[in-house]
Backbone bond lengths (Angstrom), bond angles and torsions (degrees), N, CA, C in turn:
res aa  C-N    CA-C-N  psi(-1)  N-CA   C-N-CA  omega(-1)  CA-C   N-CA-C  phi
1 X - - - 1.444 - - 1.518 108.66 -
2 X 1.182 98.62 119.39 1.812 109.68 178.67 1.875 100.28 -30.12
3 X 1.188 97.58 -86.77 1.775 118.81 -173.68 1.550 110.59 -26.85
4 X 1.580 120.87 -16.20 1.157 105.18 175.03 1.481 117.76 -82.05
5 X 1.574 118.35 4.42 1.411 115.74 -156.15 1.377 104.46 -139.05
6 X 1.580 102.35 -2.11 1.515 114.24 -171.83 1.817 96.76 -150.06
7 X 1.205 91.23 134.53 1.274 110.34 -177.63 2.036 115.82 -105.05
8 X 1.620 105.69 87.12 1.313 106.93 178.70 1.205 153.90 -2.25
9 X 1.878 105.05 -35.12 1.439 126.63 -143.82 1.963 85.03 -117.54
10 X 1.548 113.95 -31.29 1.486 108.55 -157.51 2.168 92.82 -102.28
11 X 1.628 86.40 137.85 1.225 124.88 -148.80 1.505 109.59 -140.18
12 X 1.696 127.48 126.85 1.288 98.78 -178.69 2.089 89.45 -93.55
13 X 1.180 116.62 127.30 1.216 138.80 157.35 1.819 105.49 -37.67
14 X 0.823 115.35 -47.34 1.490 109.09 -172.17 1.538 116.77 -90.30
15 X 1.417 117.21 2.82 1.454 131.57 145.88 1.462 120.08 -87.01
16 X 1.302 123.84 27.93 1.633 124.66 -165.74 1.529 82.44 -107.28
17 X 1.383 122.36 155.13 1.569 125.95 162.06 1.270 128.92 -93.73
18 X 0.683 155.70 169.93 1.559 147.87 -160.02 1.448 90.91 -87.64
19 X 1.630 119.26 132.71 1.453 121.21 152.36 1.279 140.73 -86.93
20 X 1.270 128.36 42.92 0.777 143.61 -136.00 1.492 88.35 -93.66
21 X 1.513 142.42 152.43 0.788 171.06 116.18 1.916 114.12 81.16
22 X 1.450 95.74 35.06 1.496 152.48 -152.87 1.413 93.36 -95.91
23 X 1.698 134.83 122.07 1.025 141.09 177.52 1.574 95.27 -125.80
24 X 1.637 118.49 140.17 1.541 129.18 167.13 1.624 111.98 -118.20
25 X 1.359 102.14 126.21 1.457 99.76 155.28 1.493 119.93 -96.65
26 X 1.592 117.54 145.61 1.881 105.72 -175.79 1.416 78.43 -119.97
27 X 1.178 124.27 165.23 1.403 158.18 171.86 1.320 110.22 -145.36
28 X 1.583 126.18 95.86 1.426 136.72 143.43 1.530 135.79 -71.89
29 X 1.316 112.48 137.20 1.355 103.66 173.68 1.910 91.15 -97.09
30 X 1.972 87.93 158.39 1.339 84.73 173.09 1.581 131.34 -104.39
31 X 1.515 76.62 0.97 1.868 83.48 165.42 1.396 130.99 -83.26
32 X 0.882 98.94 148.50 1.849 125.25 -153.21 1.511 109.58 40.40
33 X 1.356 98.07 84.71 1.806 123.51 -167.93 1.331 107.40 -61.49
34 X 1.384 114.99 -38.27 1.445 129.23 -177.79 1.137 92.63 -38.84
35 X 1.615 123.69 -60.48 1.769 121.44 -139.81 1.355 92.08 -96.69
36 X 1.803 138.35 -54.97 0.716 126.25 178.13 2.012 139.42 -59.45
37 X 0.971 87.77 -12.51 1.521 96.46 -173.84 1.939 97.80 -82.03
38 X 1.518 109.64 -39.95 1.465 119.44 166.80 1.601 108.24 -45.32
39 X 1.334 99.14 -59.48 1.624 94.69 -177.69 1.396 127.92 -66.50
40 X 1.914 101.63 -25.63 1.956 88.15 174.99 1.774 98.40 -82.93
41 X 1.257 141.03 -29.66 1.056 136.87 -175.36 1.892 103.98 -53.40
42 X 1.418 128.62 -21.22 1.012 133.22 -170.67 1.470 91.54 -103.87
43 X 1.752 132.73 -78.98 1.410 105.20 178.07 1.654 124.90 -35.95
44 X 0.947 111.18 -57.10 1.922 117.66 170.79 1.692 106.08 -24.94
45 X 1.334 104.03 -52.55 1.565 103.03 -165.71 1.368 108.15 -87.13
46 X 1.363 123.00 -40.16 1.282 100.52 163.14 1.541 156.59 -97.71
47 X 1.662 96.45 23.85 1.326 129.87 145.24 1.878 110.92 -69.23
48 X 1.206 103.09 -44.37 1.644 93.85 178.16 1.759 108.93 -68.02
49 X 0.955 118.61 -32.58 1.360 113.64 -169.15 1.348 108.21 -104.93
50 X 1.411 122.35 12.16 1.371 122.12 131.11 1.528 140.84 -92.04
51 X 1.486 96.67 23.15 1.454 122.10 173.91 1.838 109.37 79.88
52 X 1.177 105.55 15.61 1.788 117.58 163.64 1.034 104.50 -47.26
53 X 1.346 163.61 151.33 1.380 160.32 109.74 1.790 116.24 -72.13
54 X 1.281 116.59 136.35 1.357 112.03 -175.15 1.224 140.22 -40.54
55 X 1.034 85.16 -32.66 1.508 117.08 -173.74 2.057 109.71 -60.41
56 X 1.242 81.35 -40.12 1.692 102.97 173.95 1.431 135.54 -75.79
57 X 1.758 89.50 -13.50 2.138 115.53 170.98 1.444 95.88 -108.25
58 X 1.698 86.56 134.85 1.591 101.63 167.94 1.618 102.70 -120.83
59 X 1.245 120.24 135.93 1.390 129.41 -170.18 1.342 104.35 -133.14
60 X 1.965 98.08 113.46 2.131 112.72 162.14 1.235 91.90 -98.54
61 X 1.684 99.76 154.16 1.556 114.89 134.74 1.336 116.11 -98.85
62 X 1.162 103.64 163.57 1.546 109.62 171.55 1.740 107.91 -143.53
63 X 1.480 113.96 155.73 1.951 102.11 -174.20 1.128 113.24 -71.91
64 X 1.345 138.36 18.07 1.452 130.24 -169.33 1.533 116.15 168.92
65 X 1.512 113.87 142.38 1.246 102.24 -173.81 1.832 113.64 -70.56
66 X 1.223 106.82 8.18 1.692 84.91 -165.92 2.130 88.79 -93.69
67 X 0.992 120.80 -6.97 1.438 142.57 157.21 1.936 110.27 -49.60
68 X 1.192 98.54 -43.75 1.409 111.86 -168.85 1.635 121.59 -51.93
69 X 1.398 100.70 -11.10 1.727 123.48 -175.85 1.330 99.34 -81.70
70 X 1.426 107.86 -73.51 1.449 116.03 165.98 1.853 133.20 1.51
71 X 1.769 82.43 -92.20 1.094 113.75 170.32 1.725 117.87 -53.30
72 X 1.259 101.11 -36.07 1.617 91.85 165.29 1.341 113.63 -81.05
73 X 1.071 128.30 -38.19 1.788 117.39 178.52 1.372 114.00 -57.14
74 X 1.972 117.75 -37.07 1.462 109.10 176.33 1.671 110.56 -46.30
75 X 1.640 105.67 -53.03 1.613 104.84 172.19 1.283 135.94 -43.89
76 X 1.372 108.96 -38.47 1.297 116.20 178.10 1.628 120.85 -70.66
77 X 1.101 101.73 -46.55 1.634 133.62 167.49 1.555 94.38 -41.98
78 X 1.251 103.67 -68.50 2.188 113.60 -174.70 1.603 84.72 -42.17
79 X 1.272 150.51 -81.06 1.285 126.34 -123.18 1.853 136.90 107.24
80 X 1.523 73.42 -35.81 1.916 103.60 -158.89 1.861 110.98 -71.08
81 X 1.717 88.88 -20.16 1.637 87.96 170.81 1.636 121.07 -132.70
82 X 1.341 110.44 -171.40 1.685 103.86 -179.83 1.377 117.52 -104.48
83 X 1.773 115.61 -17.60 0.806 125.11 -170.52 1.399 112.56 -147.69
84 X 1.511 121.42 157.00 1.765 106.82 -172.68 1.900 89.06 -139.31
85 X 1.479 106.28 127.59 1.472 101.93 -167.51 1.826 88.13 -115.66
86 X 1.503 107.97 136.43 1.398 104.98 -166.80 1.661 99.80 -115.37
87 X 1.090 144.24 130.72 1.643 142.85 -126.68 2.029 78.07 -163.19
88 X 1.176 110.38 114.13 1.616 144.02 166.01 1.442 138.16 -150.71
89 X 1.047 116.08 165.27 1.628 120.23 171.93 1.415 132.57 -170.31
90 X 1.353 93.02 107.19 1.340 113.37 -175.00 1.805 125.33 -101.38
91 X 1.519 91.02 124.91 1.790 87.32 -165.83 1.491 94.25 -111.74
92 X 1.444 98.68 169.60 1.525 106.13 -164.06 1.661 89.71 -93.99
93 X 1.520 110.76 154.55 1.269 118.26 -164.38 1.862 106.36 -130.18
94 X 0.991 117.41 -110.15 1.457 99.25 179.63 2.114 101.57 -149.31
95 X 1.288 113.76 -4.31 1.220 148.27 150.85 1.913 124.11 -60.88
96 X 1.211 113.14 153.35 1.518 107.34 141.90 1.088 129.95 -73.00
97 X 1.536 120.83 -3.84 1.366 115.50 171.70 1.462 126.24 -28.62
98 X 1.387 114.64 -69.93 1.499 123.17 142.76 1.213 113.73 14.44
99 X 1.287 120.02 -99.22 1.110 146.20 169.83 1.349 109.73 -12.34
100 X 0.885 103.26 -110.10 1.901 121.51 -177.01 1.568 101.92 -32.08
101 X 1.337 115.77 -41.74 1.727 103.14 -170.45 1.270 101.44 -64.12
102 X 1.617 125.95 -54.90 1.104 129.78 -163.56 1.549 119.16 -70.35
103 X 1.632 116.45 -20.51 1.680 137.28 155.76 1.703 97.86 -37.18
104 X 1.288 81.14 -73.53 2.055 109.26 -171.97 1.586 100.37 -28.38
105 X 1.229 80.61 -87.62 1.504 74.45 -172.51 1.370 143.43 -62.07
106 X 1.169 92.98 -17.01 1.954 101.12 177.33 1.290 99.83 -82.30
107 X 1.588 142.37 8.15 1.114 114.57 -164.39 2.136 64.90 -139.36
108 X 0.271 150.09 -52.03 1.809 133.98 161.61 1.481 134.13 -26.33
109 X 1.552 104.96 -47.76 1.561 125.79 140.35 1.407 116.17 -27.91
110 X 1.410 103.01 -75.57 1.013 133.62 178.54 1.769 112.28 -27.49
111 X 1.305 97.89 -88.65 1.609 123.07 164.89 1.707 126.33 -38.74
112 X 1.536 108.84 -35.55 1.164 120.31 161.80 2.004 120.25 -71.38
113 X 1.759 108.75 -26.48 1.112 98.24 -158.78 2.275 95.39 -90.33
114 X 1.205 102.90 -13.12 1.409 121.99 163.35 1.336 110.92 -57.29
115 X 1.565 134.19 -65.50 0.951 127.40 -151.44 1.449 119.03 -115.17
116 X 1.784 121.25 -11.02 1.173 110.97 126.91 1.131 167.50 -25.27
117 X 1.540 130.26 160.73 1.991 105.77 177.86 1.885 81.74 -110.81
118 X 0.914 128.26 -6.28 1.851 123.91 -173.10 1.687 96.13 -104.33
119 X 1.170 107.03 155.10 1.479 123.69 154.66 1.662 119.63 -75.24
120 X 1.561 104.96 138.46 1.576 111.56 -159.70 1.753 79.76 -100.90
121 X 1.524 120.66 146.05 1.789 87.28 160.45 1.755 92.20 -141.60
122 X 1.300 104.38 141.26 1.410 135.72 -170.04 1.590 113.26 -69.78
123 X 1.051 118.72 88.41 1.318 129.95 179.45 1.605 123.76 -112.62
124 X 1.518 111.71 27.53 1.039 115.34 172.71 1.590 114.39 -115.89
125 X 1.661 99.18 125.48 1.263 131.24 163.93 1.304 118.61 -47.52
126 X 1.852 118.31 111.84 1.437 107.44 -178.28 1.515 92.18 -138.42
127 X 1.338 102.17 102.02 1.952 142.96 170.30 1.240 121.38 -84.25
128 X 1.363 106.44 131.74 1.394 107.51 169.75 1.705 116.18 -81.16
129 X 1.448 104.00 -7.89 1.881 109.55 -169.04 1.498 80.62 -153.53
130 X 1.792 88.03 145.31 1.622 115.43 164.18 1.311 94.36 -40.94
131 X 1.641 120.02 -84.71 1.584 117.17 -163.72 1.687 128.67 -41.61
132 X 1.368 95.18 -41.26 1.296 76.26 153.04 1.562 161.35 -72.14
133 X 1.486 115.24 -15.98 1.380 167.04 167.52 2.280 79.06 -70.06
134 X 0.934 125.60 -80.66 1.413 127.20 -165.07 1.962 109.86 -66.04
135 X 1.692 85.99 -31.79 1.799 92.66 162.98 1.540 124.10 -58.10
136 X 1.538 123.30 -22.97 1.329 132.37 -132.81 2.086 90.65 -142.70
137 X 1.457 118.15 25.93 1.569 111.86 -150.75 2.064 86.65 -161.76
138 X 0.926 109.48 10.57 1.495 115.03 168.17 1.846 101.15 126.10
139 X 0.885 98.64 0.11 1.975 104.56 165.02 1.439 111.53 -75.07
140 X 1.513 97.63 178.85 1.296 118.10 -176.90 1.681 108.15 -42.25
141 X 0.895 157.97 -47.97 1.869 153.31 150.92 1.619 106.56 -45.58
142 X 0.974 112.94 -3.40 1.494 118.00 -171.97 1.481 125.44 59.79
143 X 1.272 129.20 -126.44 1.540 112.14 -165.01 1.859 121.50 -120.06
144 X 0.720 130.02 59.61 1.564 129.13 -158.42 1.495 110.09 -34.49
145 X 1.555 117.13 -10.22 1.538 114.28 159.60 1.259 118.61 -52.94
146 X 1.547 107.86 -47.20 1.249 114.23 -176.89 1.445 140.49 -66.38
147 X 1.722 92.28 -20.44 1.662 101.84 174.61 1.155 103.56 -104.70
148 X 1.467 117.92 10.06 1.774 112.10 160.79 1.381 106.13 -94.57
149 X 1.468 146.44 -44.74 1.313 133.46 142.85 0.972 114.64 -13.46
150 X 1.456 144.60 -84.86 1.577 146.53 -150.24 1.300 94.18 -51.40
151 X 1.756 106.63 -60.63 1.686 109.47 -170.30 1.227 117.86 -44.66
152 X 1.332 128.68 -36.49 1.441 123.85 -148.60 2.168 84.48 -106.26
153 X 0.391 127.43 -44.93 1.874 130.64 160.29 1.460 107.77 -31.46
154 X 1.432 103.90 -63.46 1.519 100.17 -179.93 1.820 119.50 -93.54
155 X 1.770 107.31 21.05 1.257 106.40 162.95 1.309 120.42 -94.74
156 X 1.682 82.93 -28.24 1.876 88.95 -173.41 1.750 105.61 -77.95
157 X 1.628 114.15 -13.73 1.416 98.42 -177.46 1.574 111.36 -97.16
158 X 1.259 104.38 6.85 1.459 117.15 162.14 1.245 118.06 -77.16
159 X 1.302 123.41 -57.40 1.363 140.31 172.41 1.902 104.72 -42.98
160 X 1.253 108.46 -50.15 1.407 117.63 177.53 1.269 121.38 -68.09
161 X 1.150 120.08 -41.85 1.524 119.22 153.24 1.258 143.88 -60.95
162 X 1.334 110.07 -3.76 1.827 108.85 -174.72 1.268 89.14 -106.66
C-alpha cells in the first residue's frame, strides 16, 4: 500500500506553482461525512496556503460518491473553473457494492479527464475499513484532500504551460 511509505499531506511547498488566477471546483460526496468533510477541510486548506483565495473555490455536495462523476461534469460543463477536485469514500462492505461504485467511478474520472478541456482529479478513498478511510482523511497517512489539491494546482499549471 502506497500510504505506508508515503505520507499524503507532505509536499515539497517550493514545487507548488503560483496560483495565481486559478479557479477550483470540489465535489463532495456526503456519505460517510466523517471522512469526507476531513478531506475537503484538508483540500480547502491547502488551496489556501497555496495562495487560493475563497473566493476562487467553488464547493458541491452530492449523496454519494458514485454521484461524484456527475457533479463534476456539471462543473466542468459550467466553465467557471480550471479544475474539479472530487473528495469521497468508499469502504468495502460485505456485498459487491464495493465494487461497482468504485468501477463507476474510476472509470467516470477517467472518461471525464479524456473528454474535458480541465483536469478531473480523483480523490476518492477506496478502503477496506472505516479506519482506514479515517487513517488516509487527516490520520496517521495524512490527508488525501491534500494531495488532491497539489494535484489539481499542478494540473492546471500544466495545462497552462503547453
Amino acid at each position: 500500500m502506497s500510504t505506508a511509505y508515503h505520507n499524503l499531506s507532505t509536499y515539497d511547498s517550493s514545487s507548488i506553482p503560483p496560483t495565481e488566477n486559478m479557479r477550483f471546483g470540489i465535489v463532495v460526496s456526503e456519505w460517510n461525512p466523517e471522512v469526507t468533510e476531513n478531506l475537503l477541510d484538508g483540500a480547502y486548506a491547502t488551496l489556501q496556503k497555496a495562495g487560493v483565495t475563497p473566493d476562487q473555490i467553488v464547493i458541491h455536495h452530492v449523496p454519494g460518491s458514485f454521484e461524484l462523476v456527475y457533479g463534476a461534469k456539471l462543473l466542468a460543463d459550467k466553465g467557471s473553473v480550471d479544475a474539479v477536485i472530487v473528495l469521497g469514500a468508499v469502504v468495502r462492505g460485505g456485498t459487491p457494492h464495493f465494487e461497482y461504485v468504485c468501477q463507476g467511478v474510476t472509470q467516470g474520472i477517467t472518461q471525464l479527464n479524456v473528454s474535458q478541456d480541465i483536469p478531473v482529479i480523483f480523490g476518492l478513498l477506496t478502503t477496506d475499513t472505516m479506519q482506514q478511510a479515517l487513517d488516509r482523511a487527516g490520520g496517521i497517512h495524512g490527508n488525501k484532500g491534500d494531495e488532491a489539491a497539489i494535484t489539481a494546482i499542478k494540473m492546471v499549471h500544466l495545462k497552462r504551460s503547453l
